[in-house]
GUGURO-811522 format. One record per residue (C-alpha): residue number from 1; chain; x, y, z negated. Coordinates in nm, 4 decimals. Layout:
N
<nr NUM | kette A | xx X | yy Y | zz Z> .
...
END
This chain:
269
<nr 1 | kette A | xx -9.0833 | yy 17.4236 | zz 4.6625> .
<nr 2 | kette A | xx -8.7443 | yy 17.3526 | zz 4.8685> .
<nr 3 | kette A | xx -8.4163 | yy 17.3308 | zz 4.6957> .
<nr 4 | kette A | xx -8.3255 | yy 17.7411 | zz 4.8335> .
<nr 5 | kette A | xx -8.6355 | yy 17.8739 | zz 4.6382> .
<nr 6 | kette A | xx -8.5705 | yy 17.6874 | zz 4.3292> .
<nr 7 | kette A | xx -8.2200 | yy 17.8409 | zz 4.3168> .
<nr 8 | kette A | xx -8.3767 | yy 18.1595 | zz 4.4169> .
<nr 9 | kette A | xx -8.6462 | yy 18.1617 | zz 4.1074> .
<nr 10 | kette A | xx -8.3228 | yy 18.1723 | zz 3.8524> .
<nr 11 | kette A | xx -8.0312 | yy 18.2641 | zz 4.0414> .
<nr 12 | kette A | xx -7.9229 | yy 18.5322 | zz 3.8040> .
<nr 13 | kette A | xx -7.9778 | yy 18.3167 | zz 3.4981> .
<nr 14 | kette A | xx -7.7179 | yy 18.0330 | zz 3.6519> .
<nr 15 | kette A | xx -7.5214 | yy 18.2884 | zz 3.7431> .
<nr 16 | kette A | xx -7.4707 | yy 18.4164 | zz 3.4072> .
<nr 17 | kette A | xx -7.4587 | yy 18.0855 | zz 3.2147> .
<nr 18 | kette A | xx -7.3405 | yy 17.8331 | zz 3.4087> .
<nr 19 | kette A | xx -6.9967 | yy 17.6762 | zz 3.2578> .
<nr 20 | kette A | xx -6.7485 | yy 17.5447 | zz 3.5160> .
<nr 21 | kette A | xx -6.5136 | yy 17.3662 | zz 3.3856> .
<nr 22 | kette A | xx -6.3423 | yy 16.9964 | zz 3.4617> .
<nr 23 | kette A | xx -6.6276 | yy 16.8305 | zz 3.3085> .
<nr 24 | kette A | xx -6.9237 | yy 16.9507 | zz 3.5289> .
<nr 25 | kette A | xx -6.7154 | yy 16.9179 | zz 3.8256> .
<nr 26 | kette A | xx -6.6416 | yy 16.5778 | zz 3.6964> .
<nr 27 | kette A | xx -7.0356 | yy 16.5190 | zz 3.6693> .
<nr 28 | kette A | xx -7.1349 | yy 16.6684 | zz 3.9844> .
<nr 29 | kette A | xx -6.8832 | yy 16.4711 | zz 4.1902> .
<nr 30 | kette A | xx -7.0098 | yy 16.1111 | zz 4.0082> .
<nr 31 | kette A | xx -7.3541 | yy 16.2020 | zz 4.0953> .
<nr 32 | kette A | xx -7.2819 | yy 16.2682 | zz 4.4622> .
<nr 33 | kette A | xx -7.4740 | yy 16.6375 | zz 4.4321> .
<nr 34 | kette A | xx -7.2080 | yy 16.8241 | zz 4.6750> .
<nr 35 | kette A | xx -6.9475 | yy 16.6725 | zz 4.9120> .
<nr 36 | kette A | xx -6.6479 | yy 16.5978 | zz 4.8333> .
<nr 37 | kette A | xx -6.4826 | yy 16.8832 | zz 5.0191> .
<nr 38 | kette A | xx -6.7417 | yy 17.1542 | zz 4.8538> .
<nr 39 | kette A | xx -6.6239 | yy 17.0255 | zz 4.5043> .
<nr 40 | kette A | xx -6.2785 | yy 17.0902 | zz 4.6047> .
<nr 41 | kette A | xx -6.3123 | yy 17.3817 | zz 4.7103> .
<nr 42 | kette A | xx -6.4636 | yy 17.4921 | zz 4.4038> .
<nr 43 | kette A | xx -6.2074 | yy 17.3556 | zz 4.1963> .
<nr 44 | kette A | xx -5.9353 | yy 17.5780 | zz 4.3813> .
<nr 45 | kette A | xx -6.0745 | yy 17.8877 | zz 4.3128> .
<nr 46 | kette A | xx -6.0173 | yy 18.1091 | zz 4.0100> .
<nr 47 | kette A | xx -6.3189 | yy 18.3093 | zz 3.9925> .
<nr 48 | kette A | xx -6.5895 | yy 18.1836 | zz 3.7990> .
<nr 49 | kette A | xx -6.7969 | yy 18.4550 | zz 4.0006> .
<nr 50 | kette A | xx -6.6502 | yy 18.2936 | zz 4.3479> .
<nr 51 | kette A | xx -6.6837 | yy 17.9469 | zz 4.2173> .
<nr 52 | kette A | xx -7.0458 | yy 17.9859 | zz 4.1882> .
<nr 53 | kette A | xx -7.1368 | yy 18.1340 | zz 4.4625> .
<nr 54 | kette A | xx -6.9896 | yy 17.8332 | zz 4.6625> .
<nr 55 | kette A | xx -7.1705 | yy 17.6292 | zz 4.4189> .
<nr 56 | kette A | xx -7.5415 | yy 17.8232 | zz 4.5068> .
<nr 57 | kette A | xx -7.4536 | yy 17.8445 | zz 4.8672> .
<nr 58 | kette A | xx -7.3305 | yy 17.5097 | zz 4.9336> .
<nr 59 | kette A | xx -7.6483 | yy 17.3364 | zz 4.7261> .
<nr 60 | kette A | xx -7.9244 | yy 17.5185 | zz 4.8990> .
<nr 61 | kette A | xx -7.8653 | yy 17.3630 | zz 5.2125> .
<nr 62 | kette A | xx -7.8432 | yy 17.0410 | zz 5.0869> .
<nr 63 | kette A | xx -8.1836 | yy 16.7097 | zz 5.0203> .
<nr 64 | kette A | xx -8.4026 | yy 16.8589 | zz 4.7965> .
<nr 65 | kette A | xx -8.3745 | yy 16.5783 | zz 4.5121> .
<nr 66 | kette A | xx -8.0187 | yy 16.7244 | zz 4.4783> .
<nr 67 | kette A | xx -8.1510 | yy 16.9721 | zz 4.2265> .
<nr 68 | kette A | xx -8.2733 | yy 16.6741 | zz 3.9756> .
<nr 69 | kette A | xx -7.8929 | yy 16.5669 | zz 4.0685> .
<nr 70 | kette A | xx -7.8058 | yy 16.9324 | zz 3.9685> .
<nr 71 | kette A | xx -7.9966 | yy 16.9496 | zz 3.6356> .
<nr 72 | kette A | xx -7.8888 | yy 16.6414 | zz 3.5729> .
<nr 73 | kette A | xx -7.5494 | yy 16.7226 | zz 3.6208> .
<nr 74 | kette A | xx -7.5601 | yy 17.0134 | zz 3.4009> .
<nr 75 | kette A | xx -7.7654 | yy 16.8036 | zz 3.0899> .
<nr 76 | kette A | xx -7.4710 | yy 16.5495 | zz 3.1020> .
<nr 77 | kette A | xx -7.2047 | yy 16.7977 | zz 3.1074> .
<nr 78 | kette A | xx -7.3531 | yy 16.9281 | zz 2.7810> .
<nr 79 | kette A | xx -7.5447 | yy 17.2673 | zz 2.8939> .
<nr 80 | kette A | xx -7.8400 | yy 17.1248 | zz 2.7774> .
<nr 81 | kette A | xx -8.0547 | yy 17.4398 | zz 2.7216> .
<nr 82 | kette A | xx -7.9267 | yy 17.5895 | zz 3.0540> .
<nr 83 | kette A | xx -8.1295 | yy 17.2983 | zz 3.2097> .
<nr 84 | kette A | xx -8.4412 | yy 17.3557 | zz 3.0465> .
<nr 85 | kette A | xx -8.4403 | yy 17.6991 | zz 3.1540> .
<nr 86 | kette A | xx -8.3785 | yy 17.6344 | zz 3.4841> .
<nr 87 | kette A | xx -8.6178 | yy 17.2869 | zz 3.5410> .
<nr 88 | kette A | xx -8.9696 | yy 17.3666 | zz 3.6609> .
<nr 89 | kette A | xx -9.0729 | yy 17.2828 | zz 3.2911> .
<nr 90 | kette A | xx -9.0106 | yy 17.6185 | zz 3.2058> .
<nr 91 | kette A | xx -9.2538 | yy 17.7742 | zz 3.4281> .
<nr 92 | kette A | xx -9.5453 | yy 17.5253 | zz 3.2692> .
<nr 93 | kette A | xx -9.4463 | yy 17.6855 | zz 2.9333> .
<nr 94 | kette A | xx -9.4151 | yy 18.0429 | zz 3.0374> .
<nr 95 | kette A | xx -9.7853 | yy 17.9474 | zz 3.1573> .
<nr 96 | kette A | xx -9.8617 | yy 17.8201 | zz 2.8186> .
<nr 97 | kette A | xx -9.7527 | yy 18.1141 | zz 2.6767> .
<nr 98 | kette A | xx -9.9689 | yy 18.3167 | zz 2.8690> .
<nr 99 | kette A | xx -10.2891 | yy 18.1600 | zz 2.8259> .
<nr 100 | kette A | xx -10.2166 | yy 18.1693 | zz 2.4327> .
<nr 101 | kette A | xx -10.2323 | yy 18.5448 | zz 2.5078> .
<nr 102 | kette A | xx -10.5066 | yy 18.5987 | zz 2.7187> .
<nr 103 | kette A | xx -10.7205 | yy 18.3752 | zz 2.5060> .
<nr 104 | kette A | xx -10.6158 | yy 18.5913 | zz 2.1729> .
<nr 105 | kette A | xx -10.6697 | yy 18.9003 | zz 2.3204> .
<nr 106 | kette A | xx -10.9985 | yy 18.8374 | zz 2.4473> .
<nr 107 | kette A | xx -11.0971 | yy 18.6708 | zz 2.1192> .
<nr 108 | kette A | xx -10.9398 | yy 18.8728 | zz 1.9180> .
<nr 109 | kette A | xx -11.0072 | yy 19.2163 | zz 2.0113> .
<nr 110 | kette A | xx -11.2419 | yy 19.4382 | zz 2.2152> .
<nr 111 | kette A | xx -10.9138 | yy 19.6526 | zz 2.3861> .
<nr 112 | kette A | xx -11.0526 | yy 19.5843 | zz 2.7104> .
<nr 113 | kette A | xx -11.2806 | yy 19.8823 | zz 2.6331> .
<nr 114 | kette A | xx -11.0002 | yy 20.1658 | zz 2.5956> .
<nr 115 | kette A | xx -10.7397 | yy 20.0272 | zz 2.8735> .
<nr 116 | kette A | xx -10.7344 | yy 19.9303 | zz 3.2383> .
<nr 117 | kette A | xx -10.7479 | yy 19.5568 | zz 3.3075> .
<nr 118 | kette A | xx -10.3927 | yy 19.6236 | zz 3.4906> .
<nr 119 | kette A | xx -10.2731 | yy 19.7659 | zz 3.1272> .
<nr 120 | kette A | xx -10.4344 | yy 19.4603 | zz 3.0037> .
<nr 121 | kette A | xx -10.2700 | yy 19.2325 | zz 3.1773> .
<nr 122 | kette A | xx -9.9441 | yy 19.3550 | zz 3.1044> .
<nr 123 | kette A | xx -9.9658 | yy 19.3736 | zz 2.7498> .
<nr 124 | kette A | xx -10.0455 | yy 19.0290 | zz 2.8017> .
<nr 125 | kette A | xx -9.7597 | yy 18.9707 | zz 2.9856> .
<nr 126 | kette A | xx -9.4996 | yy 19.1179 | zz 2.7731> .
<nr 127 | kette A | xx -9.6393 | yy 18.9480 | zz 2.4600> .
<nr 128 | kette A | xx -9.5722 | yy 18.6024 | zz 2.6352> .
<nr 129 | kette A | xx -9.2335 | yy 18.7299 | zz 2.7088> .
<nr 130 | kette A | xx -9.1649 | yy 18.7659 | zz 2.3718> .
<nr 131 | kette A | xx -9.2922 | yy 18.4308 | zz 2.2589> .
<nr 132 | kette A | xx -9.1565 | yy 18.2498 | zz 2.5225> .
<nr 133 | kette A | xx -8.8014 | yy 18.4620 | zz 2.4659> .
<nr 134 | kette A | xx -8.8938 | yy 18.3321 | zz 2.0638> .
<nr 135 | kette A | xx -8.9481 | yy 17.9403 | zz 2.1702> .
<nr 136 | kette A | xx -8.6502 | yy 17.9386 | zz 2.3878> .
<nr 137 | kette A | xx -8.4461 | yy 18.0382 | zz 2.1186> .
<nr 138 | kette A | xx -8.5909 | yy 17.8129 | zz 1.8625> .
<nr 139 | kette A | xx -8.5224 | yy 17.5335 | zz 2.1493> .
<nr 140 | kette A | xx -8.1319 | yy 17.6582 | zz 2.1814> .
<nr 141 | kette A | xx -8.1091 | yy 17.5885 | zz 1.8399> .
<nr 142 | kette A | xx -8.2674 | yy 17.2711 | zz 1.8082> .
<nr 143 | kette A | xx -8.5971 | yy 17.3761 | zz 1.5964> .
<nr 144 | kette A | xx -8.9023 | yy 17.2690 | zz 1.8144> .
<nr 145 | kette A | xx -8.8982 | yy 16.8621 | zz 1.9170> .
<nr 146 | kette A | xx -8.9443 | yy 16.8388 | zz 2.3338> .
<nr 147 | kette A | xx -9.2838 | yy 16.6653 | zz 2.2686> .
<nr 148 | kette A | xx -9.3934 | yy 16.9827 | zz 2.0034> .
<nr 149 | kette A | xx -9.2519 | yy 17.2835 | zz 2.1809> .
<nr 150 | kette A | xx -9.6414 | yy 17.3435 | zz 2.2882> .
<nr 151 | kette A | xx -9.8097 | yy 17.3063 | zz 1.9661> .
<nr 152 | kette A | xx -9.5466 | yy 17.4108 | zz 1.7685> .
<nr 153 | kette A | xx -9.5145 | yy 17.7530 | zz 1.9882> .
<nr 154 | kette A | xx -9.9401 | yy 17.8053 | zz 1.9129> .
<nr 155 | kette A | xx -9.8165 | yy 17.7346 | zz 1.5061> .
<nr 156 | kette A | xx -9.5592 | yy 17.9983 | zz 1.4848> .
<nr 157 | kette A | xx -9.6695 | yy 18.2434 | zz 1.7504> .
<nr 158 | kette A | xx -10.0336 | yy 18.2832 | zz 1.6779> .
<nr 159 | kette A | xx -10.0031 | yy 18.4848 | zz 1.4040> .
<nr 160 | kette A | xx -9.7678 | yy 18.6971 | zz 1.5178> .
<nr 161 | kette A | xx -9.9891 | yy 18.7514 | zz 1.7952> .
<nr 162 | kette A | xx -10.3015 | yy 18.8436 | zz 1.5446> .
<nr 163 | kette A | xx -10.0978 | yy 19.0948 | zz 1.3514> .
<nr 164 | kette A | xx -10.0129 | yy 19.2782 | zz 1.6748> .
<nr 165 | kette A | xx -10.4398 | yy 19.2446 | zz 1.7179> .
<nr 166 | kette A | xx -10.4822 | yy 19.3485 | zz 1.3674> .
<nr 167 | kette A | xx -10.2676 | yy 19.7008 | zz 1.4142> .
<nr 168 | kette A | xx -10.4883 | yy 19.7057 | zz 1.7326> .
<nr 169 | kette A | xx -10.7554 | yy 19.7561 | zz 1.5570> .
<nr 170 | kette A | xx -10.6638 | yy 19.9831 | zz 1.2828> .
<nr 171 | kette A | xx -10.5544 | yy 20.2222 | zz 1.5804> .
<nr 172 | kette A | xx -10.9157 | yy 20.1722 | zz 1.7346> .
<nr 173 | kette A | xx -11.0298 | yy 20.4995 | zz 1.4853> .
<nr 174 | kette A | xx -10.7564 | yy 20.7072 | zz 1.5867> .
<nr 175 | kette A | xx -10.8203 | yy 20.6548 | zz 1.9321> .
<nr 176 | kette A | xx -11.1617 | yy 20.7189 | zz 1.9019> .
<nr 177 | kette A | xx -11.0693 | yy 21.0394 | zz 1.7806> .
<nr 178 | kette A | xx -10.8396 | yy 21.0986 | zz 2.0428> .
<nr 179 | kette A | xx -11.1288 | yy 21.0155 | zz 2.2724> .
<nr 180 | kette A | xx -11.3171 | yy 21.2585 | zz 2.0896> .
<nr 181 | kette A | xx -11.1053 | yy 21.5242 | zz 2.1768> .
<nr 182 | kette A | xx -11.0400 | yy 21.4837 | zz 2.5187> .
<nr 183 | kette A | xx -11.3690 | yy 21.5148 | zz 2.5340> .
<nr 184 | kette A | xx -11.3877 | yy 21.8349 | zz 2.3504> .
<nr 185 | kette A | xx -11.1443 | yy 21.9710 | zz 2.5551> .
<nr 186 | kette A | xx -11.2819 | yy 21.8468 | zz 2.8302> .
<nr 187 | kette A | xx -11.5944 | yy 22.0205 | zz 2.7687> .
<nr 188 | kette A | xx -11.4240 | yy 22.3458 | zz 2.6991> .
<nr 189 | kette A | xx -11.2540 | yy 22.2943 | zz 3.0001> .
<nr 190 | kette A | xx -11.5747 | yy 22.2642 | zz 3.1824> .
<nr 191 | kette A | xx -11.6531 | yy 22.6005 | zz 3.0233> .
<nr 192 | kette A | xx -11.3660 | yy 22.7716 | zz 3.1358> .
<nr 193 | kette A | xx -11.4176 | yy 22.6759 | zz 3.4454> .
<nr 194 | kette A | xx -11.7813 | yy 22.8215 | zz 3.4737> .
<nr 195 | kette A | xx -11.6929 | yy 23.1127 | zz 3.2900> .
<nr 196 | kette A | xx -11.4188 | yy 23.1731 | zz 3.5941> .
<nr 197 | kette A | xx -11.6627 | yy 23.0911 | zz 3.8765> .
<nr 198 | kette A | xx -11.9081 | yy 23.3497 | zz 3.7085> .
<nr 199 | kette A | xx -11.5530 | yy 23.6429 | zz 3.6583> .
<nr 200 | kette A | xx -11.4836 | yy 23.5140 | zz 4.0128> .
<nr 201 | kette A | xx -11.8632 | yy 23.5498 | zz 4.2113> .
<nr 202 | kette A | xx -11.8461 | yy 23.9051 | zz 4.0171> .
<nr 203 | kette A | xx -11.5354 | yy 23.9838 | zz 4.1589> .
<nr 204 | kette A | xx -11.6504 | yy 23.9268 | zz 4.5334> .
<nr 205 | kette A | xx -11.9501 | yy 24.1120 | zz 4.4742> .
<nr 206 | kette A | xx -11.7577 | yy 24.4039 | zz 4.3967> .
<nr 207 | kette A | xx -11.5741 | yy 24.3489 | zz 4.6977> .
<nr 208 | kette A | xx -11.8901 | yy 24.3167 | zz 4.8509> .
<nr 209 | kette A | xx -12.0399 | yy 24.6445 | zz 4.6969> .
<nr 210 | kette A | xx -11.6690 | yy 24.8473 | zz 4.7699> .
<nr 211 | kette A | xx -11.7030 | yy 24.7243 | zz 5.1228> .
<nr 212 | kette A | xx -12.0760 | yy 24.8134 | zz 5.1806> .
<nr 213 | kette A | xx -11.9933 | yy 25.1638 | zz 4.9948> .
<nr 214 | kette A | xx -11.6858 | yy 25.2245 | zz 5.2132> .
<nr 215 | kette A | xx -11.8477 | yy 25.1276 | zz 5.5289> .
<nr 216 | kette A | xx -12.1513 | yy 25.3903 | zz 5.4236> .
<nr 217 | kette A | xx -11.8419 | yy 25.6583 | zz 5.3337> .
<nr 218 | kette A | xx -11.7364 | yy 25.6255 | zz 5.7063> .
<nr 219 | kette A | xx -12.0132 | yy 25.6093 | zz 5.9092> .
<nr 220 | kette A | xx -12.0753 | yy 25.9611 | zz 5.6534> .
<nr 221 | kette A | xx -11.7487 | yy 26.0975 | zz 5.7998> .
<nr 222 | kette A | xx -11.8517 | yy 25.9685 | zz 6.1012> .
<nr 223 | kette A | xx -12.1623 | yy 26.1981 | zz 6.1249> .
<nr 224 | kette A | xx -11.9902 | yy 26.4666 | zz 5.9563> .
<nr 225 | kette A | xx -11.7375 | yy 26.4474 | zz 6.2813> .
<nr 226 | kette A | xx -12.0246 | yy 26.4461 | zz 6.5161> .
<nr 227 | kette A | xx -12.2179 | yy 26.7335 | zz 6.3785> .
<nr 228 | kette A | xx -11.8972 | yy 26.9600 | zz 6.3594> .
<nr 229 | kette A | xx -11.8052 | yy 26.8462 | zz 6.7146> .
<nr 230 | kette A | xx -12.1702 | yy 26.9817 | zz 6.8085> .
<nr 231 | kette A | xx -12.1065 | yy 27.2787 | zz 6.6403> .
<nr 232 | kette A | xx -11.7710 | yy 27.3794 | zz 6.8037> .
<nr 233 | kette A | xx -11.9270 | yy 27.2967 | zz 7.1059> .
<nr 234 | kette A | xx -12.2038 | yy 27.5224 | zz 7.0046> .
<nr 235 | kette A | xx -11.9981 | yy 27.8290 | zz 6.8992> .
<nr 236 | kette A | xx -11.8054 | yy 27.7946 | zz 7.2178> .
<nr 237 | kette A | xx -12.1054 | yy 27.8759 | zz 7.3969> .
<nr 238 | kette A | xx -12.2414 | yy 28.1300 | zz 7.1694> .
<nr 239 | kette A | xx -11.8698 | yy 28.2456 | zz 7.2282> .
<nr 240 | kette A | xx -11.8914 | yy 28.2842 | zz 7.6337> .
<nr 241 | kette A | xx -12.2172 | yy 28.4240 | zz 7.6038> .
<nr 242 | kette A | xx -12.1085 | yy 28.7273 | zz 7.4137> .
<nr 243 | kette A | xx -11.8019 | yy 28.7133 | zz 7.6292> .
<nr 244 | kette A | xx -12.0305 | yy 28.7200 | zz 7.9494> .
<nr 245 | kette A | xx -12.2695 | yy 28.9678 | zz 7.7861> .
<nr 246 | kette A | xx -11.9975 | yy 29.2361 | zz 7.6757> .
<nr 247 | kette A | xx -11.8606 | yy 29.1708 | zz 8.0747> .
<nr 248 | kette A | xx -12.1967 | yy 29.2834 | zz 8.1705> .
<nr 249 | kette A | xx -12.2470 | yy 29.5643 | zz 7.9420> .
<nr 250 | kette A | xx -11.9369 | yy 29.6926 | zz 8.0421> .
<nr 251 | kette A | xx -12.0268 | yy 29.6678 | zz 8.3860> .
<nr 252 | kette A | xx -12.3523 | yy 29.8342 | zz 8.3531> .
<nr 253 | kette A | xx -12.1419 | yy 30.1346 | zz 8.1360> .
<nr 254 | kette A | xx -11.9353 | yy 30.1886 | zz 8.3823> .
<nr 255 | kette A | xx -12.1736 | yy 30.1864 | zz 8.6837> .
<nr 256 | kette A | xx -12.3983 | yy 30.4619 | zz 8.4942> .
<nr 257 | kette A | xx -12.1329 | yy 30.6838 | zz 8.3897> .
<nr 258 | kette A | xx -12.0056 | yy 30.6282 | zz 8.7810> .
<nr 259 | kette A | xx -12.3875 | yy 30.7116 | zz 8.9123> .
<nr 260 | kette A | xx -12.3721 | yy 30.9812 | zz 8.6341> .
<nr 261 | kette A | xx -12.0655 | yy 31.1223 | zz 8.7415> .
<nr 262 | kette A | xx -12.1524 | yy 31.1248 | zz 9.1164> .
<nr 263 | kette A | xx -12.4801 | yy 31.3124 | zz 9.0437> .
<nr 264 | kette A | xx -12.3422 | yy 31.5912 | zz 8.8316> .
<nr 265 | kette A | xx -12.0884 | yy 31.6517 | zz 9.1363> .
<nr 266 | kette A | xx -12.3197 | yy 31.6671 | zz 9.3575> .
<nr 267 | kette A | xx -12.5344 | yy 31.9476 | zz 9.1727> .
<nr 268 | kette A | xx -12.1861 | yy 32.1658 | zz 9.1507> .
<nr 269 | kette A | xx -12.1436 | yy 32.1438 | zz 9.5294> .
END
């Protein structure tokens, strides 16, 4: 890992913790870690924001083994625990940590049956953040040797860790239960849902039926229309033919009463 990505991995936490003052300049300066016109530079400023970003910037260009330099800059100056945090060391324990998890959780318990391994794994993670959050504190204040802080972590931790289990496990009824229920409703659900596929299959059979009904009403009207179109046309004729009859009849009156009328003048004369 280059000197950049260390910095990167706990820029914040320097950020925040980092003490400045005559001492640590002193230090850094003795052990060569910046040049000489970096550390003055630093020293002019007033901000302990600006100050250490001139600090960050200026150190990840430089050798790698100026980080040791760095750390070892910081130990002397007396921000012992700030060094610990940052070293590498840290991540080995934060490691640790983890695998004292895992282990208990797997031995411990049979969760792995009511969560996702991604839930899993982050209750796993956040329990390690707590114990490694616990053993950094007991470090700060000078409760766990260096050469115990592994040992001494599985001492204190462990049980911890097994009364979280224990709780587990006294919650594995209730959820259960809740399983239980979910798939109760579940099953009602499923219900529901057949019982409105059966209202809904009804439903378009009516529409069905309506349609088939209403299609049998028109092509009714339909024929109705037809047969009283034939019928007009029917009556018109029967019509005309009177007409043309009563013509004739008329014609035929009037040419006998003419013929009539001729002969009776004819027998006068």
């Amino acid at each position: 890992m280059d000197i950049k990505s260390k910095i990167d991995r706990c820029r914040s936490i320097i950020i925040e913790n980092i003490i400045i003052d005559n001492n640590f300049i002193k230090k850094i300066d003795q052990l060569k870690v910046l040049p000489a016109s970096i550390i003055e530079d630093i020293k002019n400023q007033e901000s302990k924001i600006i100050k250490v970003e001139i600090l960050l910037e200026a150190l990840a260009i430089q050798h790698c083994n100026k980080w040791e330099l760095f750390c070892n800059a910081l130990q002397i100056s007396g921000q012992k625990f700030l060094t610990y945090v940052i070293r590498e060391e840290n991540d080995i324990m934060e490691e640790n940590c983890k695998k004292i998890v895992e282990d208990s959780i797997n031995k411990y318990t049979n969760i792995g049956k009511y969560i996702s391994l991604q839930e899993k794994s982050k209750l796993a993670r956040c329990l390690s953040e707590k114990i490694k959050a616990q053993l950094l504190f007991e470090i700060y204040n000078g409760c766990i040797e260096e050469k115990e802080k592994t040992m001494k972590a599985r001492e204190i931790h462990i049980y911890d860790i097994i009364k979280y289990i224990d709780t587990i496990r006294n919650h594995e009824k209730k959820m259960c239960d809740i399983s239980y229920e979910a798939k109760q409703l579940q099953n009602k659900s499923d219900q529901t849902e057949l019982e409105l596929k059966n209202k809904d299959d009804e439903l378009n059979e009516l529409r069905r039926n309506s349609f088939e009904r209403l299609k049998i009403k028109h092509r009714y009207h339909k024929a109705n229309e037809n047969q009283l179109s034939r019928l007009t046309n029917r009556l018109g004729s029967i019509k005309n033919f009177v007409q043309n009859l009563n013509k004739k009849i008329c014609e035929t009156v009037a040419s006998e009463t003419e013929k009539h009328y001729q002969d009776a003048t004819i027998k006068k004369g």
